[in-house]
N, C-alpha and C positions, 0 to 999 in steps of 0.2 A: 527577541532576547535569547541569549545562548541558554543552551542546557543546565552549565555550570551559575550561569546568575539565574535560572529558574531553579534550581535548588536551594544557592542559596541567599534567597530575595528577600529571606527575614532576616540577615544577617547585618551590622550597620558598619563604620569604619571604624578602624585605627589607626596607631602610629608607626612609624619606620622604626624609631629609635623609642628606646622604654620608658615612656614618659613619667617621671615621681608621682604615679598619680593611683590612688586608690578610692576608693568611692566610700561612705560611708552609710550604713541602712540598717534598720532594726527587725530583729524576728526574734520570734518566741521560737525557737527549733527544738526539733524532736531529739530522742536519744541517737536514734541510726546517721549513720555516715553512711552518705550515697557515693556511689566511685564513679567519677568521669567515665563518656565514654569512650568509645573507638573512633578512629578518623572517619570522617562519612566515608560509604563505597556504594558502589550498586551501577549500573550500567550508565545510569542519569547523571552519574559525575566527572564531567570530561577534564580529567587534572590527571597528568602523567606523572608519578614518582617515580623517581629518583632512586633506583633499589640501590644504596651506597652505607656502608657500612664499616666503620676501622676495623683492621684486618690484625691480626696479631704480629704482622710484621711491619705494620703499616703503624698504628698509633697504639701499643701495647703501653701500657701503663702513662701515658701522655694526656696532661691535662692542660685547661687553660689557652691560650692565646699558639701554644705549641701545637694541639689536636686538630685545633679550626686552621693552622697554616697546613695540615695533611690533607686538610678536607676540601678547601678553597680549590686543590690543583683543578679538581676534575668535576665543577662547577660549570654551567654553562652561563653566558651571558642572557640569561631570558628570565621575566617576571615570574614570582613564586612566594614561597612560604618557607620558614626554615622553625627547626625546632632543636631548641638548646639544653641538654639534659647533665643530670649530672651521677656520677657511678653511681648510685642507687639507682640510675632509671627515671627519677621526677623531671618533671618539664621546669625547666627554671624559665624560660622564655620561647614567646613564638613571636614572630615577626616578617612581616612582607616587605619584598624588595621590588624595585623596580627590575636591579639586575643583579640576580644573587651572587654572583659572583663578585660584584663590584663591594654591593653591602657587608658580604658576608667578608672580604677581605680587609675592609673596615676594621673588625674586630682581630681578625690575625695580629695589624700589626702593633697591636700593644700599644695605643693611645687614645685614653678616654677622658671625654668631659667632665664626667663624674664618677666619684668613689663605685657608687652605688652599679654603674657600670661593669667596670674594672672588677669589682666583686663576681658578678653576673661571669665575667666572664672567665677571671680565674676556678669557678666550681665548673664548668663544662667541661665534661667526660668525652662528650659524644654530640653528633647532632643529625637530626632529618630535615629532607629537603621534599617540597612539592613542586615541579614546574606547574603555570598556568599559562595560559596562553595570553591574557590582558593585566594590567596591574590591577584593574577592578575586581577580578575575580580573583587574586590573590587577595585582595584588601575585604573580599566579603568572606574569604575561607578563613585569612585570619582571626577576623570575628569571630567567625563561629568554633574554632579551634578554643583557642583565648575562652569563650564562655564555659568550655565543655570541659576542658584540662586545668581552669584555673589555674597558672601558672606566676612561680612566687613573684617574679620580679616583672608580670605586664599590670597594667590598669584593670583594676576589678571591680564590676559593676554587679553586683548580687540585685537580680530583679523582680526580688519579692515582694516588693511595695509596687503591685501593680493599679494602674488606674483603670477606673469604670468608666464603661459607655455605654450607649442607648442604643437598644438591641429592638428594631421591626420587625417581626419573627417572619418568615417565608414556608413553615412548614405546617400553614395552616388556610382553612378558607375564611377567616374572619384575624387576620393578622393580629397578634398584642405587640404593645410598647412593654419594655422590664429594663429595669438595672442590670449590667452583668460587667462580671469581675473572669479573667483568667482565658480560656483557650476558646477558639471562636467555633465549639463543634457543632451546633446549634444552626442550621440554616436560617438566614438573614440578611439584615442590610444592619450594620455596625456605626453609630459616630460618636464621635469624640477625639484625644481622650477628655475626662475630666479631671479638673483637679482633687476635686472631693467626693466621696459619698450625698454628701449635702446638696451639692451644685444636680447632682443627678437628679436625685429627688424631687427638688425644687421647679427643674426644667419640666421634666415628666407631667407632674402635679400640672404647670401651665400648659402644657401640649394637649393632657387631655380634655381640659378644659375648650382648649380651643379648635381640636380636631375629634374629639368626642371618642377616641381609642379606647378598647378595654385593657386592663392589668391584670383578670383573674387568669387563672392557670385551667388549660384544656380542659383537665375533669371537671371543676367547676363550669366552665361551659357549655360541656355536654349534658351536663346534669337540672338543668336554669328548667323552671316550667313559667316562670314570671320573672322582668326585669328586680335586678339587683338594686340596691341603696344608689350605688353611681348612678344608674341609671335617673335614680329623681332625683338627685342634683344637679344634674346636666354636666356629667362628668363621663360620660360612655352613650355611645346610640343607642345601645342594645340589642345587635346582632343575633343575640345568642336566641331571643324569642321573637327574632322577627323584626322587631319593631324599624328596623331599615332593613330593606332588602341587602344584597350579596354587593349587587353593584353600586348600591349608594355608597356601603363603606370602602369598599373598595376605592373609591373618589378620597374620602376621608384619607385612608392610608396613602395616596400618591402625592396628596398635598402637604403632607406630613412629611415626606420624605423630600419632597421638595424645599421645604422651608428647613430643613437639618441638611439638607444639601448647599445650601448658600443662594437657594434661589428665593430667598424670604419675601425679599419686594413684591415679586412675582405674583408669591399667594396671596400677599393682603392686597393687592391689588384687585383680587378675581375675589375675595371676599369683600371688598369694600363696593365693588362694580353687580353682584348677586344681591346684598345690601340694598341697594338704591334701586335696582330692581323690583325688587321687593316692597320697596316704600312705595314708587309708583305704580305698582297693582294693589295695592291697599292692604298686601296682607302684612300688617303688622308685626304677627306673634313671629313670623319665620326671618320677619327681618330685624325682628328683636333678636334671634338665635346669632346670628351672622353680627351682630354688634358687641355681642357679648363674647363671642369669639374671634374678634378682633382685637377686640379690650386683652382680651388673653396673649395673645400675639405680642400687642405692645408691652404688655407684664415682663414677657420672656426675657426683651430686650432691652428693657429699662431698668431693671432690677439688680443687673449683674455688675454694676460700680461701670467703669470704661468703659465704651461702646465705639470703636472707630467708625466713621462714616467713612472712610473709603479704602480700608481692609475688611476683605471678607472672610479670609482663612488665610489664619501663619500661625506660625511660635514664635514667640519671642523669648529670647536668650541674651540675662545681663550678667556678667561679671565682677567681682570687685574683690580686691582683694587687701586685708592689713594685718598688720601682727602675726606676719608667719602663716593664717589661714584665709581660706580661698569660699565665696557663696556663689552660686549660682542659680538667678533668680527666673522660673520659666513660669510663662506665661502663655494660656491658649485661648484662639481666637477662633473662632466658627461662627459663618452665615453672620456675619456683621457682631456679633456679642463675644460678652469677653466668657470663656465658659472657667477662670480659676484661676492660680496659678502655686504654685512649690517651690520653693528652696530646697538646695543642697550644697551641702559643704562634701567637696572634695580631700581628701586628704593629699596635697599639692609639697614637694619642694618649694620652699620660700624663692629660691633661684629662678624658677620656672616662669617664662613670660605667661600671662592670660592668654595666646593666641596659642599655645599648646596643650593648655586644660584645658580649654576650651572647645577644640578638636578633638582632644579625648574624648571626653564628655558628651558630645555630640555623638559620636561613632557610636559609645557604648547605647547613648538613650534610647535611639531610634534601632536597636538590636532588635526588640521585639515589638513594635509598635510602627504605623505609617506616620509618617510627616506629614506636616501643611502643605500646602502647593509652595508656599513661602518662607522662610528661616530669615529673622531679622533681630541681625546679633549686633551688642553694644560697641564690640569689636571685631576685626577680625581674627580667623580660625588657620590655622596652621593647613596648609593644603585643603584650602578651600574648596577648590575647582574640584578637584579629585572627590572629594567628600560630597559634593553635590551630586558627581556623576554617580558616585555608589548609592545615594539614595534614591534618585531618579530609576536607576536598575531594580532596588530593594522594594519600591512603591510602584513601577508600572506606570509612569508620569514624569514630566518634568516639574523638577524640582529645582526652585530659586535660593540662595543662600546671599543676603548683601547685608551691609554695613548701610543702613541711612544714613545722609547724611542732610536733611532738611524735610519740612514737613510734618503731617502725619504721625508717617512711619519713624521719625525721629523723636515723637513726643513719646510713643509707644515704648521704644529704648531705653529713652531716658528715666523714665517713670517704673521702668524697670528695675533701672539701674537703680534708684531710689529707693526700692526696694530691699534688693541687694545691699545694700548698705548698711539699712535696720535691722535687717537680719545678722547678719553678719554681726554687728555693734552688739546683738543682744544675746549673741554667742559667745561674744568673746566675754565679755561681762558673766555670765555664767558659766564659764572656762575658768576665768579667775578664784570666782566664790569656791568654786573645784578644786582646786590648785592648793587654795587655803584651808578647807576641810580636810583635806589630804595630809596636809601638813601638819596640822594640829592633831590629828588622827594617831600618825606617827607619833608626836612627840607623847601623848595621852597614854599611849601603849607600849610604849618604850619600843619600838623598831628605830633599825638604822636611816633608815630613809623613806619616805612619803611611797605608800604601795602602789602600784600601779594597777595587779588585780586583786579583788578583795570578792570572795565566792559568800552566798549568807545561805545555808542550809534551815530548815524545816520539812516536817512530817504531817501529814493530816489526813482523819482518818474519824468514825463512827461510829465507836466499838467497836475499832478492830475489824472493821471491813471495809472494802474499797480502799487500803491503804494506799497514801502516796508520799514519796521523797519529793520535796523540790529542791533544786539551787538558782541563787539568779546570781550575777554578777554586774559587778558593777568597779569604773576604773575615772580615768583625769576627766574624763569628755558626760562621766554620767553611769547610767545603765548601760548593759549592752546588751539587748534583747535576745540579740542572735547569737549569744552562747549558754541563755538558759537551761535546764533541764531538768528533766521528772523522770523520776524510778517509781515505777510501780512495785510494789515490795511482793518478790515471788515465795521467798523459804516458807514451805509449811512448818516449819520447829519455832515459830515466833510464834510467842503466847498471843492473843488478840488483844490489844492495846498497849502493848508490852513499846513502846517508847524507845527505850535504850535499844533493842532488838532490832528495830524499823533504821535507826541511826546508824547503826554498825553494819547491818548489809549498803545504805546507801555509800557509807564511806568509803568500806570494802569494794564499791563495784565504780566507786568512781575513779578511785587513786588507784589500782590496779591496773582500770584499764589507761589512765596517764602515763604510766610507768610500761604501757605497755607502748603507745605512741608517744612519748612526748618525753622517754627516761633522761635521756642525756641531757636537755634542755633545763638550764638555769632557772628558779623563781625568779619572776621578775624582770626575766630577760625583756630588751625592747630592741626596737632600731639603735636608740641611741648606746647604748652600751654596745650593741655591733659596730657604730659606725657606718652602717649599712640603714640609708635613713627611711626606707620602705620596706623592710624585710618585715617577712608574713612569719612569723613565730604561732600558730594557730590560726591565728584570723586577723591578716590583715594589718599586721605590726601589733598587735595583740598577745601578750604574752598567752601561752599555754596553762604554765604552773600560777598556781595563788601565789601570792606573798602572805597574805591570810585568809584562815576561815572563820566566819562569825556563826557559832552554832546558838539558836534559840536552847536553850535549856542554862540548868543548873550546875552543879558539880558533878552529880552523877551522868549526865549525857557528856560532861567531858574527859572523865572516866571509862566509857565506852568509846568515845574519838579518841581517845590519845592513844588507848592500847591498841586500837587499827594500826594508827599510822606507826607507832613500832612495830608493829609484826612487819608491815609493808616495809618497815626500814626507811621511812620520809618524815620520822617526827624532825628531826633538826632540820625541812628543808620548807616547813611550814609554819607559821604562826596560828595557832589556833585560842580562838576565845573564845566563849559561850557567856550568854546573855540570859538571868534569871528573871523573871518577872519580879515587880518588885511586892511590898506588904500590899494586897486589896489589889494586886493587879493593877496596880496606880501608873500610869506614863511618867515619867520624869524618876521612878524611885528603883530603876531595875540595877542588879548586881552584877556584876561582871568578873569571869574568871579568867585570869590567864596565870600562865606556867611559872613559880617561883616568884607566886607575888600573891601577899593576902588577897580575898576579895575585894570590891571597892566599889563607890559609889560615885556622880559626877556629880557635882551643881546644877539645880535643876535647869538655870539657862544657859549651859555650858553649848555653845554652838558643836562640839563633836559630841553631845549627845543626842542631840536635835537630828544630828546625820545618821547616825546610828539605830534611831528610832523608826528614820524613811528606808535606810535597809532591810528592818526588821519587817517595817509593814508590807514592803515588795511583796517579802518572800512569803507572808502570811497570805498575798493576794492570791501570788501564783499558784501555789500550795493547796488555797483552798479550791483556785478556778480548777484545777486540773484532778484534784477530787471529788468535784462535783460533776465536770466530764464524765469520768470515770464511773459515779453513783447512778447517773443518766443513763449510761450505754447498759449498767448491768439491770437497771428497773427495765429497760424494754426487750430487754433478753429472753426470748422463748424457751420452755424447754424441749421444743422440736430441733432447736441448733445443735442441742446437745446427741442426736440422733446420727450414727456415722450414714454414709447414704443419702440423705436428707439437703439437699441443699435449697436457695431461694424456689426456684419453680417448682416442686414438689411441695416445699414450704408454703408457698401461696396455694396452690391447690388444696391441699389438705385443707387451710383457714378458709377460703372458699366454700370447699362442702361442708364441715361442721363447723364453722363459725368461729371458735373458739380453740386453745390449745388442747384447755380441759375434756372439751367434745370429744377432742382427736384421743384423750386418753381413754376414754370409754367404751371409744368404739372397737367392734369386734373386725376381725379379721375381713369377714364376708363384706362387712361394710365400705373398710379401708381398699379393697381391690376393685369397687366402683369408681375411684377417685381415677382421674383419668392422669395418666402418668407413674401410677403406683402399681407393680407386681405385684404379684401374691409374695416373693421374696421379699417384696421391700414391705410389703405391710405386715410380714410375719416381724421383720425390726422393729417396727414401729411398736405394734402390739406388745412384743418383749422386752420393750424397753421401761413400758410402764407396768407391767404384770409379772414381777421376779418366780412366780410358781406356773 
């Protein structure tokens, strides 16, 4: 493998041209904005750029389809990367070519398939180019480009809905089985992925049963002077006191890793053949053991719904698409069981054949994750061939990508695809109910037209300590997780409990900083009123600005929000309403304010108040989850933190030698300079931190 695909081997494919395609996923996000980073560099990256740049004589003040005919001259005919940016500097688009030159003269001459194109390319100021020496290595740089720069107009796969897998640990002499989510820093042996938490669980639970693995955590097993509970269940050997030698378990863990390897048959064979062994030397109890962990074995692979008898590891990938949106139904298959499978709806152009989401979709998913030996899609995928080859690069293996078409592997597809379907049917069905909430939402609150984002504000707090801001949002498609947020309320000049106080910083520090990204940007704005039917307005074809805000309070909390948003100078550019609880705290009886219109009340089974009510409870969720976070971190807060000097390792030292924080406050000087790691300087801090005379 060259240098350049061993850099970048986690990277997956994409497309030539910018496919309408945006991925859709949910997160609870924090306040901070993370900045992309820099191009990869380092000596390991064998990609020659392109030092090219408009010169002021060259494309001064030249945008559009005019800048890229400047740039095209002096272009080489060799595979690469290009990057399309626009006078501000943003990346509007990255894209590999086979022959940049070729491609990139593509867009000079001013005719495009799509609006959304032509857009793309009338904002281009400027652009970079990277030679590569293969198209696969342009194709895995553009990946990993495209993840880092997020760029408005490529396919965005935000991959924080990561899947677990079953982690054999390797940095130990009696190996554990565990769950594990996120970066694989942990030496070991990895499989999966799975589809759920559940599926993990489930699997584990029957592994140890049948290869007898521990789950506790090191210190727990250095600490064991008698086997644990598993251990009488016959859910772990007992390594930890003995009770198997080093090298019995050892056996245990090879056979383990074998049967999550796809060599399943393998093991129950040599368990079934130990078994009958055992029957005819009479001993019984040990061929009872081997029976019972067999019965486990079959658990594993019976349990999990589908089970193909002559697939042993793929994914399967179905398609389908109606009403303008797009599901895609995946499916994982290891050592003969089916291990789960996820839906995703892509945010697709209704124009766009399946055979180019699909290839999207594919490039983006296997970005940070390996493949099966096998890819078995309902259709086919837009440069197939090539997308296999960057996987086979990405994973260190060959890697198959087909279309069954009989069979098996066709029932697998299909059954898929059937999946796909219900899924799909029961999003569009809940798209609708959406549509119509929206609608009547509007007409109830007298807006011009059904909002697209609607932000719901709450505060909570404990007397006035640990206070927290939440917002959640929510739009046509539902929630949107991944533009929630929480303010921690910093001004010492708020009274403690003080309500209106907590609301007017939150407001202040939200619409400021909107105004500070997001000023020129219409409420409201979407694709559809650009014309431009995947533009990323914040997130994703996601407008920025609310069209309203529903604040949990009374009169007075919107007395405190309205005189924000004038000062900010955005009251006409918001709707704001606030939600009273009603007499007795009653559900169905809350009052509602909004601007130039008495108060009012809805019917109690008025369907937009029903909607109105799951907004409200969101935001009470989030509000309280991330106060109680917050109540969490500060109850286990030392007041050794508070000691400048003082970090984790002198912090553990100290609890070490006197037990206790309180110890450490008692202690005299002479004392604290035994502690190993601690000065007389730093124990003279320590000392006078608690002793003001």
């Amino acid at each position: 493998m060259s240098p350049a695909a061993q850099k970048h081997r986690r990277n997956g494919a994409a497309e030539d041209l910018p496919p309408d395609v945006d991925l859709d996923v949910e997160d609870e996000a924090a306040e901070e904005i993370v900045e992309p980073e820099a191009l990869p560099t380092g000596p390991d990256v064998a990609f020659t750029a392109i030092d090219w740049t408009p010169h002021a004589g060259d494309a001064d003040g030249m945008v559009g389809a005019e800048v890229i005919q400047t740039l095209v001259k002096r272009l080489p005919n060799q595979p690469g990367v290009y990057r399309m940016m626009n006078a501000s500097g943003d990346v509007l688009y990255v894209g590999k070519a086979r022959s940049l030159k070729k491609r990139v003269t593509n867009y000079a001459q001013g005719r495009f398939h799509t609006a959304r194109i032509g857009r793309m390319v009338r904002e281009t100021a400027t652009m970079e180019f990277v030679v590569t020496r293969t198209e696969i290595e342009a194709l895995l740089l553009e990946a990993n480009l495209i993840k880092r720069l997020r760029p408005r107009f490529n396919v965005l796969m935000r991959d924080d809905k990561s899947f677990p897998y079953i982690l054999l640990t390797g940095d130990h002499v009696a190996p554990g089985i565990y769950k594990h989510r996120g970066a694989r820093s942990r030496k070991g042996d990895y499989f999966g992925p799975f589809a759920s938490a559940g599926a993990v669980g489930r699997t584990i639970n029957s592994l140890q049963r049948a290869f007898l693995l521990r789950s506790c955590t090191n210190s727990f097993y250095e600490n064991r002077t008698r086997p644990c509970l598993l251990y009488q269940i016959k859910r772990c050997a007992g390594p930890c006191t003995g009770e198997i030698s080093h090298e019995g378990y050892a056996e245990l863990v090879a056979e383990a890793k074998d049967f999550l390897s796809g060599r399943s048959q393998k093991v129950k064979t040599e368990i079934s053949a130990a078994m009958q062994q055992a029957s005819e030397e009479l001993d019984f109890e040990r061929a009872a053991i081997y029976r019972d962990r067999l019965a486990a074995l079959s658990h594993v692979q019976a349990h999990q719904g589908i089970n193909p008898q002559t697939v042993e590891e793929a994914d399967v990938f179905a398609i389908h698409q109606e009403g303008g949106q797009t599901c895609i139904q995946v499916f994982f298959f290891r050592t003969g069981q089916n291990w789960g499978n996820r839906a995703y709806f892509p945010k697709a152009d209704p124009a766009l054949e399946p055979a180019e989401v699909l290839g999207s979709f594919l490039a983006q998913f296997y970005d940070d994750k390996l493949p099966a030996r096998a890819l078995l899609l309902s259709h086919a995928a837009q440069e197939q061939e090539l997308l296999a080859e960057a996987l086979s690069t990405h994973a260190g293996r060959k890697i198959t990508i087909s279309v069954p078409q009989r069979g098996e592997k066709k029932d697998l597809t299909d059954h898929a695809l059937q999946n796909a379907r219900e899924a799909l049917g029961r999003r569009l069905a809940e798209t609708s109910t959406q549509a119509r909430l929206l609608q009547g939402f509007a007409e109830t609150f007298g807006l011009a037209k059904p909002p697209v984002r609607i932000e719901v504000y709450d505060n909570s707090h404990i007397m006035g300590t640990n206070a927290v801001g939440a917002m959640v949002v929510a739009g046509p498609e539902g929630f949107v997780k991944n533009q929630y947020r929480k303010f921690n309320i910093r001004s010492t000049e708020i009274t403690p409990g003080d309500d209106f106080g907590m609301m007017r910083e939150v407001m202040q520090r939200r619409f400021s900083r909107l105004l500070k990204e997001h000023g020129d940007e219409q409420p409201g704005a979407t694709a559809d009123d650009t014309g431009d039917e995947d533009l990323v307005a914040g997130n994703g074809g996601f407008p920025a600005w609310p069209d309203v805000i529903l604040i949990d309070g009374g009169q007075g909390q919107m007395t405190a929000v309205r005189q924000i948003l004038a000062d900010l100078g955005v009251e006409d550019r918001v709707t704001a309403i606030g939600i009273a609880k009603g007499p007795d705290r009653d559900a169905g009886r809350e009052r509602f304010f909004v601007k130039g219109r008495e108060s009012f009340m809805l019917p109690v089974r008025d369907p937009v108040l029903y909607f109105v009510q799951r907004l409200r409870d969101e935001v009470h969720r989030f509000a309280i989850g991330s106060h109680r976070a917050r109540r969490k971190k500060e109850m286990v807060k030392s007041p050794l933190d508070e000691i400048a000097g003082i970090g984790p390792g002198r912090k553990r030292a100290l609890l070490l030698a006197f037990g206790t924080a309180k110890a450490v406050s008692r202690a005299a000087v002479e004392d604290l300079v035994k502690v190993d790691g601690i000065s007389e300087h730093v124990a003279k801090l320590v000392y006078n931190h608690f002793h003001e005379s």
